[in-house]
N, CA and C of each residue as an Amber inpcrd file, in Angstrom:
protein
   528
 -15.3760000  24.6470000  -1.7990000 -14.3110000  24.4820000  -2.7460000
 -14.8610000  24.7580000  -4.1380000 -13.8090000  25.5130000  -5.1250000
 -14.4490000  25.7510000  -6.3350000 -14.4570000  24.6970000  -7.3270000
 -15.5960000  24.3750000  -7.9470000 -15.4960000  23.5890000  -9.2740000
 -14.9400000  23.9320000 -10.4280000 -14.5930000  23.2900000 -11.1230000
 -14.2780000  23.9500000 -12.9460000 -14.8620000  24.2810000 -13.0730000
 -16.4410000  24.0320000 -13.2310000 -17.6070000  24.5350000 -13.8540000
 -17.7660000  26.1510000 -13.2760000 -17.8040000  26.1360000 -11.8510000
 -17.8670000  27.2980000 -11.1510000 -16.6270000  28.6580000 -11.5660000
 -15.1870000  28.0120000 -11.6230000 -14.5210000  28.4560000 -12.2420000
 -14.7000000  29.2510000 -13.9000000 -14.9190000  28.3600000 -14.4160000
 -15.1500000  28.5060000 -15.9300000 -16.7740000  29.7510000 -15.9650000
 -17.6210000  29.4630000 -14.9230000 -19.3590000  30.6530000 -15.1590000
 -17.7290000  31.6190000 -14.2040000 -17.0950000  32.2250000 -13.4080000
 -16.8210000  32.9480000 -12.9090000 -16.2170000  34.1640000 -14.1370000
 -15.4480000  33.2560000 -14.4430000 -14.6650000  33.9050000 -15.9160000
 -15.6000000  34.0750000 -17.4040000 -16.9320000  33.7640000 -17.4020000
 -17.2550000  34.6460000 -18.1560000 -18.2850000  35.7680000 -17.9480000
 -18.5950000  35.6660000 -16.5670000 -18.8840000  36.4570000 -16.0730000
 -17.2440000  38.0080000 -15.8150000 -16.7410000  38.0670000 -15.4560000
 -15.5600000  39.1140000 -15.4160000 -15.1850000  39.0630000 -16.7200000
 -15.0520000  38.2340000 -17.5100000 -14.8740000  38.6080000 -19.0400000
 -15.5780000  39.6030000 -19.7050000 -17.5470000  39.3880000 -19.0830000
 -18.1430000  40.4080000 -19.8680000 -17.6440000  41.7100000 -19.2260000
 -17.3640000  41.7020000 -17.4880000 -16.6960000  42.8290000 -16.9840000
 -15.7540000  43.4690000 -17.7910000 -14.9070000  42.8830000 -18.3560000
 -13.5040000  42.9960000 -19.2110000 -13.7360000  43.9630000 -20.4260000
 -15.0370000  42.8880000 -21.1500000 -15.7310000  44.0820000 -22.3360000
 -16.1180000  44.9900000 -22.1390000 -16.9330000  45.0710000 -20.8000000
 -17.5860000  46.5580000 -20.2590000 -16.7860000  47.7800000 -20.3820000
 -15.3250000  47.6190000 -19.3630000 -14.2160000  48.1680000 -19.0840000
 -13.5260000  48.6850000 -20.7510000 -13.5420000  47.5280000 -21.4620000
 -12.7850000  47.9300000 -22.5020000 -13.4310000  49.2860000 -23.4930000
 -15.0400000  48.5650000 -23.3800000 -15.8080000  49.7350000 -23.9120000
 -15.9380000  51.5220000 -23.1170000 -15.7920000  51.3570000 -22.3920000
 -15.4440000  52.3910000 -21.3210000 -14.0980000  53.0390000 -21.7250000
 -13.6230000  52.4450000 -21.6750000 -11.7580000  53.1490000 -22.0920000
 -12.0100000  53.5750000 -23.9280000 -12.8850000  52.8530000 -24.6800000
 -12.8290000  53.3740000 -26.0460000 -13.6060000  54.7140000 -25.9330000
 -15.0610000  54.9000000 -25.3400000 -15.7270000  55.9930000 -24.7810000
 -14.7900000  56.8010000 -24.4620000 -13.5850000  56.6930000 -23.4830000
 -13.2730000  57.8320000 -22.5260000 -12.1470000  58.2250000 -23.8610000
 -11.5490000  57.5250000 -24.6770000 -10.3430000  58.1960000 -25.8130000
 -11.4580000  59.2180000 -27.0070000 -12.5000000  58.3420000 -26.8510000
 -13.5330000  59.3180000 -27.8430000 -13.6040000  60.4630000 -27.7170000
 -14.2860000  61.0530000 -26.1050000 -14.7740000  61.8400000 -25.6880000
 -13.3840000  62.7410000 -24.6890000 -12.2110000  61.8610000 -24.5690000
 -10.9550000  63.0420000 -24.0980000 -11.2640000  63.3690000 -22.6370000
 -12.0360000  61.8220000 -22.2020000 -11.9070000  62.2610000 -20.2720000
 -10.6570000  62.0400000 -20.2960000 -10.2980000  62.8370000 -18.9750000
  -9.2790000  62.3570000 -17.6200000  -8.9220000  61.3570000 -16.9460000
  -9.9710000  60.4760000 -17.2440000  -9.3480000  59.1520000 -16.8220000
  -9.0100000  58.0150000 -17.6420000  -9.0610000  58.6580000 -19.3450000
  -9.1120000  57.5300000 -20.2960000  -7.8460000  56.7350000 -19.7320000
  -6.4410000  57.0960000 -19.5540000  -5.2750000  56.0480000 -19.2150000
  -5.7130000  55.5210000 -17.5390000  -6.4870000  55.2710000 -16.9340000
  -6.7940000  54.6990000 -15.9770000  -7.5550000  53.6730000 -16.4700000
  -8.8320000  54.0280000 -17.2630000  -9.7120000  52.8690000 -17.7850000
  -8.7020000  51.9010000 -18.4590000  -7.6600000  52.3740000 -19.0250000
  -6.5370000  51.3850000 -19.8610000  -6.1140000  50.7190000 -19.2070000
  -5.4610000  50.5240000 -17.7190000  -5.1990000  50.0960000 -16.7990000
  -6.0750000  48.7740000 -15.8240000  -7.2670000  49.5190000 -16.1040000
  -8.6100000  48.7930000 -15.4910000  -8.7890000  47.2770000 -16.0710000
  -8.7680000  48.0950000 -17.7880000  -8.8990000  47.0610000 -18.7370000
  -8.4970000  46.2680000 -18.3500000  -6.6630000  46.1370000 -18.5600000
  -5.7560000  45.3790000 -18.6930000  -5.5570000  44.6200000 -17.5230000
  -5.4650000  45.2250000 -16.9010000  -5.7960000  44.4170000 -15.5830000
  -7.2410000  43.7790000 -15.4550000  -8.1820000  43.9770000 -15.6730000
  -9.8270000  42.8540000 -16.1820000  -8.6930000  42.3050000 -16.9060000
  -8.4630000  42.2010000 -18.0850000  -7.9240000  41.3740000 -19.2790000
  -6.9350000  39.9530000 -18.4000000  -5.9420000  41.0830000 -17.4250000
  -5.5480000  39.4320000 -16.6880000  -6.1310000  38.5730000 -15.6430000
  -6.7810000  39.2190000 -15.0970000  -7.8460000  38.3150000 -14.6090000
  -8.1920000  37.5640000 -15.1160000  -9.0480000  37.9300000 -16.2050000
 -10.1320000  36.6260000 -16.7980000  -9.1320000  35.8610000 -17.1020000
  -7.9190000  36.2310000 -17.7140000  -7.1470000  35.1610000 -18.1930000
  -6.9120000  34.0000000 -17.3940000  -6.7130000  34.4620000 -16.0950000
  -6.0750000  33.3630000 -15.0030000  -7.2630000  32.8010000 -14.5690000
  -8.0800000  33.6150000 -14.5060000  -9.8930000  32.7350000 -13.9740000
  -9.9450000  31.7240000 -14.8980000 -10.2280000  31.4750000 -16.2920000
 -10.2440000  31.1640000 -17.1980000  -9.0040000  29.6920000 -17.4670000
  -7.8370000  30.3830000 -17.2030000  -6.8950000  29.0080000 -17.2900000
  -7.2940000  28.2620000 -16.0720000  -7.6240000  28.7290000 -15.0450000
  -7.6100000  27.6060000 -13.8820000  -8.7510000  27.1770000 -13.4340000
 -10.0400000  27.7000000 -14.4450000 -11.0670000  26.7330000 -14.8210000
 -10.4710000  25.4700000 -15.8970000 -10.3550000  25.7900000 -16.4830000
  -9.3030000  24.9000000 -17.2750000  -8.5390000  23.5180000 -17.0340000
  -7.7380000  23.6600000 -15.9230000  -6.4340000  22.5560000 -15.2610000
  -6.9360000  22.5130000 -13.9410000  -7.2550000  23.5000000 -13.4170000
  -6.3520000  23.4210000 -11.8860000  -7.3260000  22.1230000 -11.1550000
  -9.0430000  21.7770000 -11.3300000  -8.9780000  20.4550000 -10.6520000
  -9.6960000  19.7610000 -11.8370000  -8.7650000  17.9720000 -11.4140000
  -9.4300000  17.1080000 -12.2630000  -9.9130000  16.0570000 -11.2070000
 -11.0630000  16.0960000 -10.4950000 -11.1580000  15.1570000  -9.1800000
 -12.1880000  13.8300000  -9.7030000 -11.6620000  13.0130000  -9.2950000
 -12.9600000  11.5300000  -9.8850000 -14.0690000  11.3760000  -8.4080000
 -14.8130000  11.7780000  -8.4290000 -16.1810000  11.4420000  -7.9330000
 -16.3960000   9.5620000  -7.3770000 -16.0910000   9.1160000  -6.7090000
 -16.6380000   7.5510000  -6.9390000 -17.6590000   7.3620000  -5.9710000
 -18.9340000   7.0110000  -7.0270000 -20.3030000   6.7960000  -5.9950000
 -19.9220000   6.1370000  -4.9130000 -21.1240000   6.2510000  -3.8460000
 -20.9230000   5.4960000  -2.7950000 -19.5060000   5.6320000  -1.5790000
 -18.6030000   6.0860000  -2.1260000 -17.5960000   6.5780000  -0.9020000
 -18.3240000   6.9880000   0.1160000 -17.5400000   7.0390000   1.2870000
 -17.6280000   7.5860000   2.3420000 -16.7720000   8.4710000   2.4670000
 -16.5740000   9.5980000   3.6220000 -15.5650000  10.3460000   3.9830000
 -14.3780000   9.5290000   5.0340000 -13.0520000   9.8830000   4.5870000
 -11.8460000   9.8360000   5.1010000 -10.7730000  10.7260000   5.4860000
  -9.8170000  10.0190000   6.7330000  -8.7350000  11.2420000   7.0370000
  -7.5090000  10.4250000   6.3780000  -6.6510000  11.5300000   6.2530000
  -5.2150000  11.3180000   5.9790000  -4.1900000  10.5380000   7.6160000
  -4.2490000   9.6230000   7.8100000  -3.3410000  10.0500000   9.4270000
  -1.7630000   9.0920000   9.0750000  -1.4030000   9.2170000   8.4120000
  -0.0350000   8.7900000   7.8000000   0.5600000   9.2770000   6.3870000
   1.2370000   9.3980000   5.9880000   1.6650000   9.5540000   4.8890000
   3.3170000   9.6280000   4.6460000   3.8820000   8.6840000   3.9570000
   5.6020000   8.5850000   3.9960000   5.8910000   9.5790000   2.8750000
   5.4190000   9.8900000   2.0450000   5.7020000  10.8170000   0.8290000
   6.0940000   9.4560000   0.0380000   5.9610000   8.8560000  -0.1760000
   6.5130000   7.5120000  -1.0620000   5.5170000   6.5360000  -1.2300000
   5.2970000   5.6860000  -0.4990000   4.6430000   4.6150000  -0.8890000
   3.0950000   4.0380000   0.0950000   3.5780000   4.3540000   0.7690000
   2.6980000   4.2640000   2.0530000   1.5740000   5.3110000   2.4500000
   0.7030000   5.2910000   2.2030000  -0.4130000   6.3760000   3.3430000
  -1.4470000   5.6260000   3.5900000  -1.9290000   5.9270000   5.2230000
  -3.1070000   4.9400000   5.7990000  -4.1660000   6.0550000   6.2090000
  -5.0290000   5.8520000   5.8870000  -6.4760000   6.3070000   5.9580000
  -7.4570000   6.0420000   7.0410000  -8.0700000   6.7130000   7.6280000
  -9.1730000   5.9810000   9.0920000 -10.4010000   6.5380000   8.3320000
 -11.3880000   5.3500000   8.7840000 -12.8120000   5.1960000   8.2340000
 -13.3610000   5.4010000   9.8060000 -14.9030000   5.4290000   9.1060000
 -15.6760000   5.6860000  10.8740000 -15.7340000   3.8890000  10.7660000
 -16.4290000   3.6860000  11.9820000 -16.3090000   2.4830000  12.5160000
 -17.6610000   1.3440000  11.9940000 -18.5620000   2.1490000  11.3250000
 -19.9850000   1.7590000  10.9260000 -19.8320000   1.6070000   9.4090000
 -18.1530000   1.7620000   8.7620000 -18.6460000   1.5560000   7.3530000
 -18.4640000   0.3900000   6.8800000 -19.3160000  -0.1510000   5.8580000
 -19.7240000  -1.3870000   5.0930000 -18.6850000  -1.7310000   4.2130000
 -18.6720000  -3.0170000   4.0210000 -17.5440000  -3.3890000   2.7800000
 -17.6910000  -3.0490000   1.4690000 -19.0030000  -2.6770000   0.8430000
 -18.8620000  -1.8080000  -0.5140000 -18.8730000  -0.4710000   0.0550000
 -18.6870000   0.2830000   0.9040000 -18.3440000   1.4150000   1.3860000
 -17.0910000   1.6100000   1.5840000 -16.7430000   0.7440000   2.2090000
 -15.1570000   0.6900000   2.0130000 -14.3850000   0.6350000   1.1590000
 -15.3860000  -0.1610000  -0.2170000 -14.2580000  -0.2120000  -1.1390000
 -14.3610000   0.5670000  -2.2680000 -15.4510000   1.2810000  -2.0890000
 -15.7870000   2.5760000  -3.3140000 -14.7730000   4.0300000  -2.5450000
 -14.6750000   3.5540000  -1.2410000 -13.7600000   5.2260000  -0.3980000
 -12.1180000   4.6320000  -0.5890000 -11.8560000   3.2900000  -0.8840000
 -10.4750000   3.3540000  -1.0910000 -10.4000000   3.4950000  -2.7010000
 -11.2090000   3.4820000  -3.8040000 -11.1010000   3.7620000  -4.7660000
 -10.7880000   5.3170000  -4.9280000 -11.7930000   6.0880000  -4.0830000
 -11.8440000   7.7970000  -4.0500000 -10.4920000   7.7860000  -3.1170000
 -10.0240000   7.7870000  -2.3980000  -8.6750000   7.6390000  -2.0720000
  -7.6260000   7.6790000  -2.4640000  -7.7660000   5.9030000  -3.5140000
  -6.4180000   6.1360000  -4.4070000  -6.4360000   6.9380000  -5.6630000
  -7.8310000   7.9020000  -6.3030000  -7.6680000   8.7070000  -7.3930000
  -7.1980000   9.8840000  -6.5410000  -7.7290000  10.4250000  -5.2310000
  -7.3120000  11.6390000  -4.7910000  -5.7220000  11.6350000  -4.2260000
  -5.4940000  10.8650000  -3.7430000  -3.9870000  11.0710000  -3.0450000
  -3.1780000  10.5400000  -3.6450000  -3.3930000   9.6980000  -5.2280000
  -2.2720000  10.0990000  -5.8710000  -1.7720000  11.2570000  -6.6700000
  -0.3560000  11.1700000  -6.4330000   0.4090000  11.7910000  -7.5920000
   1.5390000  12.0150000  -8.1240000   1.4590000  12.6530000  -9.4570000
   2.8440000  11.8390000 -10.1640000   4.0760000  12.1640000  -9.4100000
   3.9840000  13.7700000  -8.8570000   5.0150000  14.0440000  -8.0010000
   5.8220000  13.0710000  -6.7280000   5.0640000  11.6170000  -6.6740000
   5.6900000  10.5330000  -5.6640000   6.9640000  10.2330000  -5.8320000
   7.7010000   9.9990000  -5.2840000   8.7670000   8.7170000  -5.4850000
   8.4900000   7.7970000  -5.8570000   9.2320000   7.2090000  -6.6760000
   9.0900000   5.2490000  -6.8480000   9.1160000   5.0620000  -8.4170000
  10.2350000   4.0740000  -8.4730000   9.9370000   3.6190000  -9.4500000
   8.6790000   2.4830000 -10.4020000   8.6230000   2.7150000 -11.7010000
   7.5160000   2.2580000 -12.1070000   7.2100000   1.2390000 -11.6300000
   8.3630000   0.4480000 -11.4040000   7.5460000  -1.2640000 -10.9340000
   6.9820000  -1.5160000  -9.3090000   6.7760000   0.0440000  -8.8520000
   6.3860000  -0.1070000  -7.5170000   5.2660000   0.3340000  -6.9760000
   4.1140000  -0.0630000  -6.2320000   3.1520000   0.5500000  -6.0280000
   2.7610000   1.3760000  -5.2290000   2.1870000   2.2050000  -5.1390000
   0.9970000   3.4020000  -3.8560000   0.2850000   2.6110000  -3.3360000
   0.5310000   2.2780000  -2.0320000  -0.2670000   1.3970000  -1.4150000
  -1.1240000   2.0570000  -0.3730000  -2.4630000   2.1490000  -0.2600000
  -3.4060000   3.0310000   0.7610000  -4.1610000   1.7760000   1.1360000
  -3.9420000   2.1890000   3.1020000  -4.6770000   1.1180000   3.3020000
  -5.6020000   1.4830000   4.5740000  -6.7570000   1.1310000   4.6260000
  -7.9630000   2.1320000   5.8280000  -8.3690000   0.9260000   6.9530000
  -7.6880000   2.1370000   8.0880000  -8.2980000   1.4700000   9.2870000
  -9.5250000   2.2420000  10.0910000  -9.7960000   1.9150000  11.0870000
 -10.6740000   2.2980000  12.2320000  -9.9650000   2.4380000  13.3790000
 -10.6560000   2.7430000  14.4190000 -10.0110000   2.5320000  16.1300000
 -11.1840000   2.0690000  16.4830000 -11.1490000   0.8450000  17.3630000
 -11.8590000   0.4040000  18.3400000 -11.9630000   0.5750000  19.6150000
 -12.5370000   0.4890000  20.7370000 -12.4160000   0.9500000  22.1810000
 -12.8770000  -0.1770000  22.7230000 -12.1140000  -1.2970000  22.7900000
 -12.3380000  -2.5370000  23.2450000 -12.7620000  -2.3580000  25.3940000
 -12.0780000  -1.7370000  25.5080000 -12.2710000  -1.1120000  27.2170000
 -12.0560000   0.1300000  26.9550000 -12.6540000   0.7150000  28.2440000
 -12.5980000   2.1310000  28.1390000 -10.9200000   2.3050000  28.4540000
 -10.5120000   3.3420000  27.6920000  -9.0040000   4.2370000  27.9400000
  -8.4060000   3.2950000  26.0440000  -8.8050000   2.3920000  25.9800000
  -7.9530000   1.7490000  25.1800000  -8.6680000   1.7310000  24.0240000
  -7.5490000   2.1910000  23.2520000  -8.1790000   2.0610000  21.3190000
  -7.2690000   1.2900000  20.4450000  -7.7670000   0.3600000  19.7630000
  -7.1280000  -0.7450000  19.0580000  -7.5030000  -0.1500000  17.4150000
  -6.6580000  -0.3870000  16.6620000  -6.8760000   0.1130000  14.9980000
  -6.8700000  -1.1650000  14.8180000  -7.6120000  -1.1910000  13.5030000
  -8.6490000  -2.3790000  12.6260000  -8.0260000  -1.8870000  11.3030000
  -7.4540000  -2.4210000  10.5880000  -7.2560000  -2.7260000   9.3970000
  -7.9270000  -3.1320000   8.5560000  -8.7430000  -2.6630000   7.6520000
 -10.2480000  -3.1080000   6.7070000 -10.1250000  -3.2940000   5.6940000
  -8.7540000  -2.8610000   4.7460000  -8.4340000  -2.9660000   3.1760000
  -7.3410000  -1.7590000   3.2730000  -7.5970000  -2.5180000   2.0100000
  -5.9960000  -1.6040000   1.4300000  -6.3820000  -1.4910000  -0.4140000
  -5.4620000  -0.6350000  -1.0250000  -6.1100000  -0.7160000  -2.5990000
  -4.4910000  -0.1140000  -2.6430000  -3.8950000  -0.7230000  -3.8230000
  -2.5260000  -0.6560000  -4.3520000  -2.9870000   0.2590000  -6.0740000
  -2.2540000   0.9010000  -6.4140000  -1.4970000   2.0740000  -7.1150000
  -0.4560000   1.6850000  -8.2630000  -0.5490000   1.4320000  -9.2650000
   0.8850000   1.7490000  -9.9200000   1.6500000   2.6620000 -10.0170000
   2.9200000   3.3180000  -9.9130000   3.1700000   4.4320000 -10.6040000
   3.3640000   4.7370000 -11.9940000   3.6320000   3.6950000 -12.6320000
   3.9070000   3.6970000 -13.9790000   2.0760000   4.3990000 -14.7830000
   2.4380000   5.4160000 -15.8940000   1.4840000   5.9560000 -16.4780000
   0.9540000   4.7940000 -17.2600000   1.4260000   4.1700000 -18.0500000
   1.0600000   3.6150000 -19.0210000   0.1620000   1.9330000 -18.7020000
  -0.0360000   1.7780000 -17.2530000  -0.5150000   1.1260000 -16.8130000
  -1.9630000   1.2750000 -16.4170000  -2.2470000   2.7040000 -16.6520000
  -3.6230000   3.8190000 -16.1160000  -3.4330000   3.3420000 -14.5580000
  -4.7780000   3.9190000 -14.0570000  -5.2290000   3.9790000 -12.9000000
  -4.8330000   2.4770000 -12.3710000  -5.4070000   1.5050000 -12.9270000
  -5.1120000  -0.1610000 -12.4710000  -5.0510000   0.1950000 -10.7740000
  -6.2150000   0.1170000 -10.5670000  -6.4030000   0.0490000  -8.8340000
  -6.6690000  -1.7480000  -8.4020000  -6.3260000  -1.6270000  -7.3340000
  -6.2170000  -3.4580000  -6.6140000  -6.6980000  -2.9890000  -4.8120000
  -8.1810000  -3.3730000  -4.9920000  -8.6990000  -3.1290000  -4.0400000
  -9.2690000  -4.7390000  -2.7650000  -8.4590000  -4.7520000  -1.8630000
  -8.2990000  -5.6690000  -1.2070000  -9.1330000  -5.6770000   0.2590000
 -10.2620000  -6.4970000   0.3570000 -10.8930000  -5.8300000   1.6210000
 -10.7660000  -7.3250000   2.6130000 -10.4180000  -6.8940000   3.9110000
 -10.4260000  -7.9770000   5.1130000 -11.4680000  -7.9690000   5.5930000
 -12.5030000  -9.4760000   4.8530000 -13.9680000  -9.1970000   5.1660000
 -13.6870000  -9.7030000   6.7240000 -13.2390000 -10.4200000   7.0730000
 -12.6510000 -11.0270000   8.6490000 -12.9210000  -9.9630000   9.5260000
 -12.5410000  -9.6630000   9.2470000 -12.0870000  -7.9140000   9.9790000
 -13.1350000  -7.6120000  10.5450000 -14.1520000  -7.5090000   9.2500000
 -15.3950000  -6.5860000   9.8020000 -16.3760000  -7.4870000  10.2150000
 -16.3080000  -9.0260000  10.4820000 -17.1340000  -9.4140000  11.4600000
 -16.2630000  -9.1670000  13.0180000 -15.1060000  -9.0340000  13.1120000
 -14.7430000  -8.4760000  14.1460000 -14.9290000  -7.1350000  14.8940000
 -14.9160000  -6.7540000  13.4480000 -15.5580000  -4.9740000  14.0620000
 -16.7140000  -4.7400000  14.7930000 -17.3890000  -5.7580000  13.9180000
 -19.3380000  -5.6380000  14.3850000 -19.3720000  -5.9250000  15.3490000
 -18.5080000  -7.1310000  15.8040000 -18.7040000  -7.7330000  17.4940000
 -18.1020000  -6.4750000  18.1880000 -16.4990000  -6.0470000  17.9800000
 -16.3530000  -5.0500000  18.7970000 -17.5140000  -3.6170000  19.0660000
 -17.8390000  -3.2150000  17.5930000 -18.7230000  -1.9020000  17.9410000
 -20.3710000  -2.4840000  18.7500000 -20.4500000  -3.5550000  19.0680000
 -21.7210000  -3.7740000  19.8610000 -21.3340000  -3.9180000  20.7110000
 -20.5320000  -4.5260000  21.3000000 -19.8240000  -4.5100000  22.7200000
 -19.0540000  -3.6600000  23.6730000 -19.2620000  -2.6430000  22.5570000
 -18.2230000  -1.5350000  23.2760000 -18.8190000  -0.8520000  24.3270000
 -18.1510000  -0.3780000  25.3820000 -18.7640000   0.4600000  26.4630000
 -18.9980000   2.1100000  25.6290000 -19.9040000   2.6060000  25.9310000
 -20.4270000   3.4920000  25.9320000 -20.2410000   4.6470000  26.6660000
């Protein structure tokens, strides 16, 4: 996946392309080649490129990093208020609660439903295999969302330490 940063060295790299090109098309009106209105073309077209390389180094990602996360899946999502998340089965309670932080900066957005006084609620389970054929989901936390801007980020990260002495017993006991 591209970075801004990566974005932003891409575009000035094809930018100097852009100057190259442009200098090329002043050469070819100098000297009365045949292809001077092609190099014009070349240009201008370099010219929109960089432009769009350039803007979407710019905007296109603003992602928050939060140490210590772990990786997560999406396996719900209402478009509104609700989306639940699965963790692997070995993660720790400050693991858990630095990946529902990276969670609720990544999967929100303003485009949701809901009014301000209501929250984005993300909440991460597991599956257990208490017997073989059978998988039970574990509920480990949850971290709530405002929608309202003017409230910032205001994350509410809630972890069921309960839980995960249950987990531990289940993942040692589990058949194999």
């Amino acid at each position: 996946m591209l970075s801004t940063a990566a974005l932003l060295n891409y575009s000035k790299w094809i930018g100097f392309f852009t100057l190259f090109c442009a200098f090329l098309m002043v050469l070819g009106f100098i000297f009365k080649w045949g292809i001077r209105f092609r190099l014009v073309g070349i240009t201008a077209f370099m010219g929109v490129l960089t432009g769009g390389v350039f803007a979407l180094g710019l905007g296109l990602f603003n992602r928050v990093e939060v140490p210590g996360a772990g990786q997560y899946s999406r396996v719900y999502d209402d478009g509104d208020r609700q989306i639940v998340i699965v963790v692997k089965p070995q993660t720790t309670p400050t693991e858990l609660e630095a990946t529902l932080q990276q969670a609720g900066a990544d999967l929100f957005s303003p485009g949701r439903a809901g009014r301000p006084d209501e929250r984005l609620t993300i909440r991460a389970r597991t599956l257990i295999h208490p017997e073989s054929g059978v998988s039970e989901p574990v509920y480990l936390g949850q971290v709530r969302r405002s929608y309202s801007p003017e409230n910032g980020q205001n994350l509410e990260v809630d972890i069921y330490l309960e839980r995960f002495a249950h987990l531990q017993d289940e993942v040692e006991n589990s058949p194999a």
